[in-house]
N, C-alpha and C positions, 0 to 999 in steps of 0.2 A: 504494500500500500504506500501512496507518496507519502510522503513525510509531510506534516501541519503542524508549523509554528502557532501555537495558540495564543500568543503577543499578550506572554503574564511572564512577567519577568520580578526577580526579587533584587536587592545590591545591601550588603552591609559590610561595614571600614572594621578596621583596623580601631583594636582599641583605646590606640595613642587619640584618636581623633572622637572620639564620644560614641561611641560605637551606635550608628542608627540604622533602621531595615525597611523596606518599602516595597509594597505589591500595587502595582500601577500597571492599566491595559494602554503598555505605551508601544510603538515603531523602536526599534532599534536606536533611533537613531536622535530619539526626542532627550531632551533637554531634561535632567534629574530637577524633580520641586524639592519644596520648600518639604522640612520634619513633620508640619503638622500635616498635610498630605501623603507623606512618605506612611505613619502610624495610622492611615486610615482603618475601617470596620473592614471585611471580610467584603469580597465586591458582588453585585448581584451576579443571580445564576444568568442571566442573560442579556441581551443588549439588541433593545431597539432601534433604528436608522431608517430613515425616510431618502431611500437610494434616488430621487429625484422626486422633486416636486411639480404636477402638471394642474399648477392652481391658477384657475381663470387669466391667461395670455391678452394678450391684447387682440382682438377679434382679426380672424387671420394669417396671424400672425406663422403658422406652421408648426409651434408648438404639441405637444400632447393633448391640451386644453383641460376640460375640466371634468368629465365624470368617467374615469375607466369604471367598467361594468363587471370583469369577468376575469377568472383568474388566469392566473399567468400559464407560460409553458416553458421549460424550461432544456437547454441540449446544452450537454459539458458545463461553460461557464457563462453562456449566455441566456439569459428570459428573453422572452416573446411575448407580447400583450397588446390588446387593443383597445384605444379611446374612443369613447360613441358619439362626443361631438367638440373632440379637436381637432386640430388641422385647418383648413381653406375655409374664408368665409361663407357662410351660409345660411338659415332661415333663422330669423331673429340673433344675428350678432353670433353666433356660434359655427364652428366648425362641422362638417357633417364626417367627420369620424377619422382615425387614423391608425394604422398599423405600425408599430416601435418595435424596439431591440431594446436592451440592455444591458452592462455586463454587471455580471450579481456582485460586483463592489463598488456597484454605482457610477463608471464611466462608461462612456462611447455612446450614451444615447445617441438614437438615428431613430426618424422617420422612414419606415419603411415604405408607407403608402399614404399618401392623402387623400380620401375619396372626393369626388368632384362636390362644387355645388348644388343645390337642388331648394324644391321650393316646401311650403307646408306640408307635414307628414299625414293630416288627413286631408279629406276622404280617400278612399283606395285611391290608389294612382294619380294622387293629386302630386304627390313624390317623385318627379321622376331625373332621372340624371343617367350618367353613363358607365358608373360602375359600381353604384350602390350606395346607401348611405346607415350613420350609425352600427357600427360591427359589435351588435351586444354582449353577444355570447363567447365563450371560450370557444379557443383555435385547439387545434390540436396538429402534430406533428407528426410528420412521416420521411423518414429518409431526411433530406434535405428539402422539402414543401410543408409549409402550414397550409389547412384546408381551414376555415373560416366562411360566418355566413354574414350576409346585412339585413338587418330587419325592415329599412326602407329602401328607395331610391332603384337605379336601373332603371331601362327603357318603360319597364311596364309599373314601376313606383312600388312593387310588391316583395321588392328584395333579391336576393339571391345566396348562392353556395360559389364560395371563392377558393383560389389555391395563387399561391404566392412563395416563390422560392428563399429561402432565410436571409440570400444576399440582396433582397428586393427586388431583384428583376424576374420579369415571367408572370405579373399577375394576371389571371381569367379568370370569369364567369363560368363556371362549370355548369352553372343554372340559374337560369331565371326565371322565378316563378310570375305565374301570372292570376294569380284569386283564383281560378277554379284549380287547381293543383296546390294552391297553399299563398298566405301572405304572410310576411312578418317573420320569419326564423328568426327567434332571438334568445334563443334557449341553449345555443351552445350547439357541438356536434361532437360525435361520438363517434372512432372506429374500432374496427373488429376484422382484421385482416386488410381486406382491398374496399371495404365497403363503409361509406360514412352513414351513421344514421341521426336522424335528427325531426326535429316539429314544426310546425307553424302555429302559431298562437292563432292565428282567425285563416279565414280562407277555405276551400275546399269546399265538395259538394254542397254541404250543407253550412257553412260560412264560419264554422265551430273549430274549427283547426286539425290538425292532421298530421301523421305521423310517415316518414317519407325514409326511403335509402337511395341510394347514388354511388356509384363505381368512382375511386379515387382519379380516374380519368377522364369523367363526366359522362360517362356512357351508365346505361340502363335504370334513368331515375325512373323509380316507381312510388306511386303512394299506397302505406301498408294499410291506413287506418283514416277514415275520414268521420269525427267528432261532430255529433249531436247535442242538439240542446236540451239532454234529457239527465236530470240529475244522478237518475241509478246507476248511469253509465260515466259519467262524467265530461268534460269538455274546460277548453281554453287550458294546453299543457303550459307550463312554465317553468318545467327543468330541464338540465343536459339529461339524458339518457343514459341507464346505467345497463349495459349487457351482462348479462350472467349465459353462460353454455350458448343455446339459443333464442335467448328471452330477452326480451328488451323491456326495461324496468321506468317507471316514471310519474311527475309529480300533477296535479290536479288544480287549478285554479278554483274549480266549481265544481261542484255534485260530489266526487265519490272520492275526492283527495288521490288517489294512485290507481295505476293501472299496470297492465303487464300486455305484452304481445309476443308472439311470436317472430322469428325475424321475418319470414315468408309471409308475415302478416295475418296467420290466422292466431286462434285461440283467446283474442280479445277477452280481457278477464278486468274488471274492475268491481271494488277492490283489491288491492294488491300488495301482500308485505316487498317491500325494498329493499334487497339485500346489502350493506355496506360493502363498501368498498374500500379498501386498503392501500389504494394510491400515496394516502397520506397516513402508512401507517409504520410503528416503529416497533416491534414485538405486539405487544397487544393493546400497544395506547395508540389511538388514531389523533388527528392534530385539525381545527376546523376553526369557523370564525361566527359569529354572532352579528345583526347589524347592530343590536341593540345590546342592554346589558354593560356589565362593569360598571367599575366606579364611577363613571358619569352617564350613564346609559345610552355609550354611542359608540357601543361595540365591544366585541373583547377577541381574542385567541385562544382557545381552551385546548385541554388536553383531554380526551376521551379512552379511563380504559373500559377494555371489554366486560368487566365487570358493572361496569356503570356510574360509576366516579369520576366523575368532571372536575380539573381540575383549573381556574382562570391563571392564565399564561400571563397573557398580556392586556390592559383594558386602555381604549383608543378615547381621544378628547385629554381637553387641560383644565375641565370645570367652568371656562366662560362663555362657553351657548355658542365662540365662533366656530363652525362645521369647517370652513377653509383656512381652516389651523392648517397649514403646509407640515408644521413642527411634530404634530403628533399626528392630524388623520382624524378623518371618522368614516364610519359603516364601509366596513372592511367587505372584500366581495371572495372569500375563501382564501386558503393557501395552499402551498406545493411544498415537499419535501426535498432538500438535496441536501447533505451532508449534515452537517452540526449547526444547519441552519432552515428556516422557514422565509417561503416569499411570496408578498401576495401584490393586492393593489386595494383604492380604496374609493368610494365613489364620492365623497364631501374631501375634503380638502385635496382631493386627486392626486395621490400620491402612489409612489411605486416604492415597499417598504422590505426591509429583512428583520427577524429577529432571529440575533444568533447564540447560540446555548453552545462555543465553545467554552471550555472548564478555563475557570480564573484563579488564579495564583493567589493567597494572601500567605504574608508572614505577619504574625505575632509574637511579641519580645514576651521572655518569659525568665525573669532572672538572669541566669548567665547564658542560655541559651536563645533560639532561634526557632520556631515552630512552622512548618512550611505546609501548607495544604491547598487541597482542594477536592470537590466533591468527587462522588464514588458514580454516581449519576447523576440527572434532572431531568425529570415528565420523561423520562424513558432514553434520555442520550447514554450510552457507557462511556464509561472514562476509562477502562480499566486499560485500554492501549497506552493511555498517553505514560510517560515516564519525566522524571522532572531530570533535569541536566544543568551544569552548573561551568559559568566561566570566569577568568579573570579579566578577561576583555571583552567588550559588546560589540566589538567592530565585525564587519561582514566579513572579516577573515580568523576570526575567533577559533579556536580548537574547545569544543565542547564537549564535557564527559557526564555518563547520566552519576549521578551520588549514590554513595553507595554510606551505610548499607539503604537500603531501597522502603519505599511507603510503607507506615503499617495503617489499617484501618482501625478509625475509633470515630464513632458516632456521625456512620455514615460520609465521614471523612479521610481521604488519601493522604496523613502525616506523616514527615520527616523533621525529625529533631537535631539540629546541627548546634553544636557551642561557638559561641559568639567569641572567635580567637580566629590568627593567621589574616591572612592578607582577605583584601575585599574581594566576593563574589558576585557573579550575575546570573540571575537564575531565568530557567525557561522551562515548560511542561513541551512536548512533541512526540509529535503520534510516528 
């Protein structure tokens, strides 16, 4: 496995010099503070960052703009996400939508795609433009193509099924719906091999919405399911699609709350238990988001185990009512897992955020000694690879050795006891 500098490092002198010790999430290469800093508390288990802020641009401007809807997607070190009404000006001062990148330490934002302008989103096809507007739903990724849907806009104003290559070039229309086959996808898309599957909130035979798949090539769209306005059965879907085996699982605006289908489209069954899913799962704890709730009830991050114990991660807002806080965020729109970190987006202060649950170094003076720790886990991360390592120089050419003898656990914590004697060290955990 590569090696992961968890950027907790310790340093204490010589004790000609008043012997002082310090656990600080610093760079290499940052500037030692002041003692009362250095004796800080023991550092949180995690660290939230708002990896770019797409809070209300200046109209037009090409920006992100202001409500990412859906969560992200993520390949090696880069996210993939899409804004519903940043980018190019359009109907009321707003952007009709945009496709980003990002890289998950927060540089290289790029505009992937800016969808054209267009006009009011209703009535049916009062929307129309050239290749779609508002991208609500989660993209998902194949190879080197995200496949993506728009819930407005295109010729016939009723949206479409997009595909766009990660380096931005190559975007098409795989589909464009036209109201009797479906309006509106804005529910996200789902794959399962070569085939996307995914919904229309209104549209179809009966103007209820509809349940549709499509060949990653744009060849063989068919509709599985076309939605009545009959409570037993349900109508108007408004989630991504969860597959299980051959079942395609999903959420209910009205009438029956869940349904199930077959992927060939028979077996229509409403209601329908929904089996989780494990995308975002780490052993038996799953990792999700709330739009509500928390300390200021304007969203949270929990940690979900199987057992049913919810645990709040993180809770979004600063207690002043402003939603386009850039600094914190609110109503988070899900996350993704990748490594010792979670990343999502969020729809009020439009931000593209990480929280990361790398393990933090603290020491604590303790008489003539030195106590070095840090947790054994958190909400389900292991620590148990990392090893702490110790130098006399912090420079990028450092010879680093792990300390011996090695952690011992005591209440739920990885310590090392070192006496505060000998020349100064710089300490580091790494995986």
């Amino acid at each position: 496995m590569k090696s992961r500098n968890a950027n907790a490092k310790a340093w204490r002198t010589a004790p000609k010099s008043f012997r002082r010790s310090f656990a600080k999430n610093l760079p290499l290469s940052a500037l030692l503070t002041s003692l009362a800093l250095l004796l800080a508390n023991r550092a949180t288990a995690q660290t939230f960052k708002v990896l770019h802020p797409l809070d209300r641009p200046v109209a037009g401007n090409g920006d992100g703009g202001t409500a990412p809807t859906s969560c992200l997607v993520i390949s090696s070190n880069v996210l993939y996400g899409t804004d519903s009404t940043g980018g190019l000006l359009g109907y009321q001062f707003t952007g009709n939508g945009v496709i980003f990148r990002i890289n998950i330490d927060g540089t290289g934002y790029t505009n992937l795609h800016l969808f054209a302008g267009g006009q009011a989103f209703f009535p049916l096809g009062a929307d129309t433009n050239s290749d779609g507007t508002y991208p609500r739903g989660s993209m998902v990724l194949s190879g080197n193509t995200l496949y993506g849907s728009t819930a407005g806009g295109t010729p016939t104003g009723c949206g479409g099924i997009f595909a766009i290559n990660t380096d931005g070039t190559g975007f098409t229309n795989l589909h464009v719906f036209s109201g009797a086959d479906g309006w509106s996808p804005d529910t996200g898309l789902t794959l399962s091999g070569n085939v996307l599957y995914g919904t229309t909130v209104y549209g179809g035979t009966n103007e209820w919405g509809t349940v549709f798949a499509i060949n990653t090539d744009g060849t063989g769209f068919t509709n599985l399911y076309y939605f009545t306005n009959d409570s037993l059965h349900g109508y108007f879907p408004d989630s991504t699609l969860v597959v299980s085996n051959n079942t395609l699982f999903g959420r209910l605006y009205a009438g029956a709350g869940s349904f199930s289908i077959n992927t060939d489209g028979t077996g229509y069954t409403a209601p329908a238990a929904i089996p989780l899913t494990r995308q975002n799962a780490l052993g038996n704890i799953l990792f999700g988001t709330s739009s509500l709730g928390g300390t200021w009830n304007e969203g949270t991050i929990y940690a979900l185990s199987e057992s049913g114990t919810t645990n709040t991660l993180f809770s979004f807002g600063d207690g002043t009512g402003n939603s386009y806080n850039t600094a914190t965020a609110t109503s988070p729109n899900g996350v993704i897992l990748s490594g010792y970190a979670l990343y999502g987006t969020t729809s009020q202060g439009g931000g593209v955020f990480s929280l990361s649950f790398l393990p933090q170094l603290s020491i604590t003076p303790s008489e003539t000694n030195v106590i070095l720790a840090w947790p054994t886990n958190v909400a389900g991360f292991d620590y148990s690879r990392f090893s702490l390592q110790s130098s006399t120089n912090p420079a990028s050419t450092a010879v680093w050795s792990n300390v011996s003898p090695g952690a011992v656990i005591a209440n739920g914590q990885n310590t090392v006891t070192n006496p505060i004697t000998g020349t100064q060290q710089f300490y580091r955990l790494i995986q």
